[in-house]
C-alpha positions in Angstrom: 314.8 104.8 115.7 312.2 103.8 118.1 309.3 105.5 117.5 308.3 106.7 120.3 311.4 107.7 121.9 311.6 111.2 121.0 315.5 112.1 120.4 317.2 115.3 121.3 315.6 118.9 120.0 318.0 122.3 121.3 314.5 124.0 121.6 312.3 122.0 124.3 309.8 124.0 126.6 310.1 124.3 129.6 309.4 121.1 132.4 305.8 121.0 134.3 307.3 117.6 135.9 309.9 117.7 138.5 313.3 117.1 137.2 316.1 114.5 138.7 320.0 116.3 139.8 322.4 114.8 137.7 325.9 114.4 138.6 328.4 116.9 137.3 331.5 115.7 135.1 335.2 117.0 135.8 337.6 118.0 133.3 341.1 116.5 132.9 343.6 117.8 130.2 345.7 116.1 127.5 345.8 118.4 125.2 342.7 116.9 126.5 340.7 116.3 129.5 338.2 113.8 131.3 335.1 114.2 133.4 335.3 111.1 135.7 332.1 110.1 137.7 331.0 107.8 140.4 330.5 104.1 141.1 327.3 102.0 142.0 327.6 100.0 145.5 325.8 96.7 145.6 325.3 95.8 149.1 325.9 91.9 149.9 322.4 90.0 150.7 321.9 88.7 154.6 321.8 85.2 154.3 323.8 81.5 155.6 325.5 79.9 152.6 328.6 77.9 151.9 331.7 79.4 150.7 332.3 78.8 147.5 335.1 80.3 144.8 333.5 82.9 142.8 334.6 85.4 139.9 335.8 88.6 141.7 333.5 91.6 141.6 334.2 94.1 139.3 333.7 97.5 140.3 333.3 100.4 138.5 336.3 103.3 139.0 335.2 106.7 140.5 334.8 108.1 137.1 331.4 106.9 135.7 333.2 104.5 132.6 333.0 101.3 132.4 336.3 99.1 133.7 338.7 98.4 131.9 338.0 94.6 131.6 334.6 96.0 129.9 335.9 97.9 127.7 338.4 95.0 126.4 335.2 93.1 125.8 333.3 95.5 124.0 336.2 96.3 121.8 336.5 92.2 120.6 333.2 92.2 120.3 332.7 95.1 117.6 336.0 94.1 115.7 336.5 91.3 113.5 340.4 91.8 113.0 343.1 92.1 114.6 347.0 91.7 114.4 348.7 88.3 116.0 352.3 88.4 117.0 354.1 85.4 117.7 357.9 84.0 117.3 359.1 82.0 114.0 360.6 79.3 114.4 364.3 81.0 114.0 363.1 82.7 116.7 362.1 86.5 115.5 359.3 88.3 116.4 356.4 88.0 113.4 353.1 90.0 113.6 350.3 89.9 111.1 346.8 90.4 110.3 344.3 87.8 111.1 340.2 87.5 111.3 339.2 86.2 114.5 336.0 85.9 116.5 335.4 85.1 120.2 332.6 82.5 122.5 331.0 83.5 125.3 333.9 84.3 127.4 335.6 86.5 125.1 338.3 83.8 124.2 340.0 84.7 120.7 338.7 82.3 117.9 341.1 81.8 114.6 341.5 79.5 111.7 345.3 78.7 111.0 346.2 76.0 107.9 349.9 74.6 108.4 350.2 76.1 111.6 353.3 74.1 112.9 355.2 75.4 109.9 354.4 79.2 110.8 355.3 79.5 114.3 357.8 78.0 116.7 357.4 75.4 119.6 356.7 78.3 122.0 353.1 78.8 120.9 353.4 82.0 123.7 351.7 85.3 121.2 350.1 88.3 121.8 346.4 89.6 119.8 346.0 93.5 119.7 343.3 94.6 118.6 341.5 98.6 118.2 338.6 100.4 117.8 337.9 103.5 115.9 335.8 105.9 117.8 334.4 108.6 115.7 337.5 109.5 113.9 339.2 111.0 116.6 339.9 108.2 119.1 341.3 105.1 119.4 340.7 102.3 122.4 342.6 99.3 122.3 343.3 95.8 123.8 346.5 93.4 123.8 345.7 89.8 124.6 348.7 87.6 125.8 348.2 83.9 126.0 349.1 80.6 124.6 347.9 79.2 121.0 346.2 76.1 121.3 344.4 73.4 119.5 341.2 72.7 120.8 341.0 69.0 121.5 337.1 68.4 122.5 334.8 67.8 120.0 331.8 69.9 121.9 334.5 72.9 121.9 335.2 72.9 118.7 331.7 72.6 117.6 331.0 75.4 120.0 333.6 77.3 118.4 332.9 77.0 114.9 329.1 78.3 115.6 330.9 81.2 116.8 333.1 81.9 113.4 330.0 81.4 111.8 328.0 83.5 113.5 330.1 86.1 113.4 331.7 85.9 109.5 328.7 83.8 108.3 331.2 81.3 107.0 331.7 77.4 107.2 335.1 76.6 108.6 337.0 73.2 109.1 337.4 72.3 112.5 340.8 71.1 112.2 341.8 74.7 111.2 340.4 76.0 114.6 342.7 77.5 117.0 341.8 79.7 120.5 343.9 81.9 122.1 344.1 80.8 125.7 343.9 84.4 127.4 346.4 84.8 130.6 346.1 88.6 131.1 345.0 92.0 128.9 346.3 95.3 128.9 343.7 97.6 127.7 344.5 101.7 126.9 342.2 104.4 126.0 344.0 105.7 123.4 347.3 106.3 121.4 350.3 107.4 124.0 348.2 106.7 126.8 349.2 104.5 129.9 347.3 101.1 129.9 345.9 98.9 133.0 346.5 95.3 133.1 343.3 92.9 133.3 343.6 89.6 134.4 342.2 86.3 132.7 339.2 86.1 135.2 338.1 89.5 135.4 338.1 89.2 131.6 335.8 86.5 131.0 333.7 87.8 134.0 332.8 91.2 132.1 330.6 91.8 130.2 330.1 93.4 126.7 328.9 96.9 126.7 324.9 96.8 125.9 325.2 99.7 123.6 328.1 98.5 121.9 325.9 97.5 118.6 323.9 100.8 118.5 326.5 103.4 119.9 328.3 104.6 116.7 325.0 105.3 115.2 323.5 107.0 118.2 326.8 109.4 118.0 326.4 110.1 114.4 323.2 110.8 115.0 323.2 113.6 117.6 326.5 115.2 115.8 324.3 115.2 112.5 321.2 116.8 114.0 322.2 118.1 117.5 324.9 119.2 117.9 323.2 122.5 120.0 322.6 120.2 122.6 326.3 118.3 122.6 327.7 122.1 122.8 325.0 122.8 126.0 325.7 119.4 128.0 329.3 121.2 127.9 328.2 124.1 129.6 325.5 123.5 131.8 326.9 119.4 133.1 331.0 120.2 132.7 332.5 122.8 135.3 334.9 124.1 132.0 336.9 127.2 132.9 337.1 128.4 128.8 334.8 129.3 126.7 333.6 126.4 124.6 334.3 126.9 120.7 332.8 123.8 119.2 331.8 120.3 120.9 332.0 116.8 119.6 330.7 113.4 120.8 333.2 110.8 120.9 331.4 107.1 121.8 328.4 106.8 124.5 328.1 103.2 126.4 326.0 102.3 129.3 327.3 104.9 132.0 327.0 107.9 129.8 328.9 109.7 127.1 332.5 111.1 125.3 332.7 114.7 124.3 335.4 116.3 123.0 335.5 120.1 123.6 337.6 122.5 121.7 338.3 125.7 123.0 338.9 129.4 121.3 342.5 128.6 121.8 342.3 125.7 119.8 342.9 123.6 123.0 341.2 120.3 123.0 339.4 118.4 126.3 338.0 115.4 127.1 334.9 115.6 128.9 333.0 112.0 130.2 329.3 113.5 131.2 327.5 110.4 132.9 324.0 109.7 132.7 322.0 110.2 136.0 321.1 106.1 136.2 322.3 103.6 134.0 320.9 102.5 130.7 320.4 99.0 129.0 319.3 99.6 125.4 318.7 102.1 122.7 315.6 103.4 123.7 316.9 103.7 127.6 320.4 105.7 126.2 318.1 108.3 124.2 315.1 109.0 126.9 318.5 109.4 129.2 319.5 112.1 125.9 316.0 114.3 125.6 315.4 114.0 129.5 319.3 115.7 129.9 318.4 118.1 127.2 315.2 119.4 128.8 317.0 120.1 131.9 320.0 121.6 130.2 317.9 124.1 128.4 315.5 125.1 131.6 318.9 125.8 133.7 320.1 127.8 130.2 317.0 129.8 130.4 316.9 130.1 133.8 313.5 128.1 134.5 315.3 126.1 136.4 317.9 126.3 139.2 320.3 123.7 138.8 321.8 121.5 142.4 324.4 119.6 140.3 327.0 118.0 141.9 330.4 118.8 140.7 333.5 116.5 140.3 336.3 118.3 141.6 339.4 115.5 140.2 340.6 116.2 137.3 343.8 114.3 135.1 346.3 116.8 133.7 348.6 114.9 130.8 351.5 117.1 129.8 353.5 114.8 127.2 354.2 111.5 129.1 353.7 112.7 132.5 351.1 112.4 134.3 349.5 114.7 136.8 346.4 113.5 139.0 344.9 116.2 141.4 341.8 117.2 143.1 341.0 121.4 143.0 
């Protein structure tokens, strides 16, 4: 905890300063619903330059998350295993467990002895990998690509540091294999459609910035406010129930996962975005107490809130899905 960054407290006094409109969520249903926010615009500089093949920009979708190609990033980043599928060499499908890390690019690094005897010619497999999120949700990524043998001495070198660094572990580089990544499909959860990423806008994303302190910050604020989670809900989600309990889910650089139960025992998905983006720890929880302040003001009617509200919301009724604006 960073000493001077003050976290969360349900009881704050009232604001002398001017406070900042943050942007309202929407709600989408699944058994569950999502509050989806807006994207940042970067307008291109004035200048004379040369044309010259660049990655492609990755934008962010209209619903204040980070793209998929992020996401897929962050979740090989914060796991250390995964299961590989690949052919034998009779020709039937094979999957297993397997430690792997990844370089700078995100490109899937494993150790194999006697390779050649445990797959076939076609060195074509797949690495799915998922995250845990709090208990309740699951992200996950399936890398396709091609097996190969790295054949440079500085790449393998490279490499190894890699496994190292991540398992903190010497390992031969003769037993050094990389999944060359062609494309990714990355879903949000269980029984949820996924979106397909290419091998560029892979390696151009990257990692989440909260990704090594966001579990604890959401342990955190269920353990000790859990007031303020059930506020956010009311005073930042235009929710059409009353709200029996509230849970966070994960929090990344955009804002945060809730997950709202309701008296029916109906359960939503609610994103609630932070009013600017945030880099580190210490941005993520100023973002929490300055959110809380305002929440309780326009709770207590010191303040009069001019938040603007997401109208979309995403209704899932078993595999169908139902996108619509009200």
């Amino acid at each position: 905890m960073i000493p001077h960054a003050q976290y969360l407290t349900p009881n704050l006094p009232p604001s002398i300063l001017r406070t900042t409109c943050f942007p309202k969520p929407s709600v989408s249903v699944i058994n569950r619903t999502f509050f989806k926010p807006l994207k940042s615009r970067i307008l291109p500089s004035k200048c004379s330059v040369s044309l010259v093949s660049e990655p492609p920009q990755l934008e962010l979708s209209n619903n204040h998350k980070p793209f998929s190609a992020e996401v897929s990033r962050t979740i090989v980043e914060l796991c250390s295993v995964a299961t590989l599928s690949t052919l034998t060499q009779e020709g039937s499908p094979l999957g297993f467990g397997v430690r792997f890390a990844v370089d700078s690019n995100g490109t899937p690094v494993m150790c194999f002895r006697d390779v050649d005897n445990r797959f076939s010619v076609d060195r074509r497999c797949s690495l799915h990998v998922q995250l845990e999120q709090c208990g309740v949700r699951t992200p996950q990524c399936t890398i396709l690509g091609n097996l190969d043998k790295p054949g440079d001495m500085m790449d393998l070198r490279r490499l190894g540091s890699a496994w190292r660094k991540r398992f903190n572990e010497e390992v031969e580089e003769s037993c050094i294999y990389v999944l060359d990544v062609k494309r990714v499909l990355q879903i949000e959860d269980y029984a949820e459609d996924g979106v397909w990423v290419s091998s560029l806008e892979y390696a151009s994303a990257e990692p989440d910035p909260l990704r090594d302190c966001a579990e604890k910050i959401v342990d955190e604020i269920n353990a000790n406010n859990r007031e303020d989670v059930y506020r956010f809900c009311n005073i930042y989600a235009e929710l059409d129930f009353q709200v029996l309990d509230a849970k966070m889910v994960w929090v990344d650089r955009l804002g945060f996962d809730v997950h709202v139960r309701s008296v029916q025992k109906d359960v939503y998905e609610v994103r609630i975005p932070f009013p600017r983006e945030v880099g580190d720890e210490k941005g993520a929880k100023s973002s929490f107490n300055g959110m809380s302040q305002l929440a309780w003001e326009v709770e207590k009617n010191f303040h009069v809130p001019e938040l603007n509200k997401v109208k979309r919301l995403k209704k899932v009724t078993g595999n169908a899905l139902h996108s619509f604006d009200v």
